[in-house]
C-alpha positions in Angstrom: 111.6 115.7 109.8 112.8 117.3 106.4 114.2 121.1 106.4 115.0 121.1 102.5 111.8 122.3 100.6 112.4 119.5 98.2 112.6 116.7 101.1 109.4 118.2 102.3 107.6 117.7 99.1 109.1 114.6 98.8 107.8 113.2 101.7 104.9 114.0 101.2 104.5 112.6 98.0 105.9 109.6 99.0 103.6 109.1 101.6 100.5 109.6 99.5 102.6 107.0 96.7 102.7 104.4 99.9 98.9 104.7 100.6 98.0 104.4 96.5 100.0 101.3 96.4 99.2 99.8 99.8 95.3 100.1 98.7 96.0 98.8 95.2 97.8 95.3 97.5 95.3 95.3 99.4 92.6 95.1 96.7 94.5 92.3 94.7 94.7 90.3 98.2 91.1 90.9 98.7 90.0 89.4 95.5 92.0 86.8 95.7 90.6 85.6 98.4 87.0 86.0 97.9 87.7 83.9 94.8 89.4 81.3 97.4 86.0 81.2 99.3 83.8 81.0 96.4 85.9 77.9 95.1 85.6 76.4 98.7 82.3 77.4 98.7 81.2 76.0 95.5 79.8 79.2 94.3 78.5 80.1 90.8 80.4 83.4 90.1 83.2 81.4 90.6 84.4 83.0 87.0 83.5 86.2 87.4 85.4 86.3 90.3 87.9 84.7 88.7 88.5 87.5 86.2 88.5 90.1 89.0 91.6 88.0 90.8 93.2 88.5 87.2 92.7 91.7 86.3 93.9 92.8 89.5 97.2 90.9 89.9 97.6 92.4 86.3 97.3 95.8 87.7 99.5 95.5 90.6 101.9 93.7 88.0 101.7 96.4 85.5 102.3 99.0 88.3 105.3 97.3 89.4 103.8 96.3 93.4 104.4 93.4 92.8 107.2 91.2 90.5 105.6 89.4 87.1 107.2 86.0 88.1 104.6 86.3 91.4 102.2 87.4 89.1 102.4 84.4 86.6 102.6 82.3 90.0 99.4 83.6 91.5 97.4 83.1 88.2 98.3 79.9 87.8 97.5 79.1 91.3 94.4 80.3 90.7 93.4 78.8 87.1 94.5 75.4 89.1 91.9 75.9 91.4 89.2 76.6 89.1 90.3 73.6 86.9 89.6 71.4 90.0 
């Protein structure tokens, strides 16, 4: 445990940093997937959830969570899939 006032603050910002960003994953995995099963599925919001993947592997890109070349790689993944 921190004794300096400014580790103290610091943890405690970092922590509520780590649960921001762990929800923001979280949400991009999420989406990602439910696009997965509508495309296994053979749903018809299949690009509506499409654009939801997108926008948030855009987000977590633009926040830095996660790099740009797994960004570029997950989109592409993705626009393979809905191509099929």
């Amino acid at each position: 445990m921190p004794n300096i006032e400014s580790a103290i603050k610091r943890a405690r910002t970092s922590e509520a940093a780590n649960a921001k960003n762990s929800s923001q994953v979280s949400t991009m995995r999420t989406a990602i997937k439910k696009f997965d099963q509508a495309v296994e599925a053979g749903a018809d919001n299949v690009d509506a959830l499409y654009k939801d993947a997108v926008k948030a592997i855009d987000m977590a890109e633009t926040k830095g969570l996660i790099h740009k070349n797994k960004a570029s790689r997950d989109k592409s993944r993705l626009s393979k899939k809905i191509a099929k």
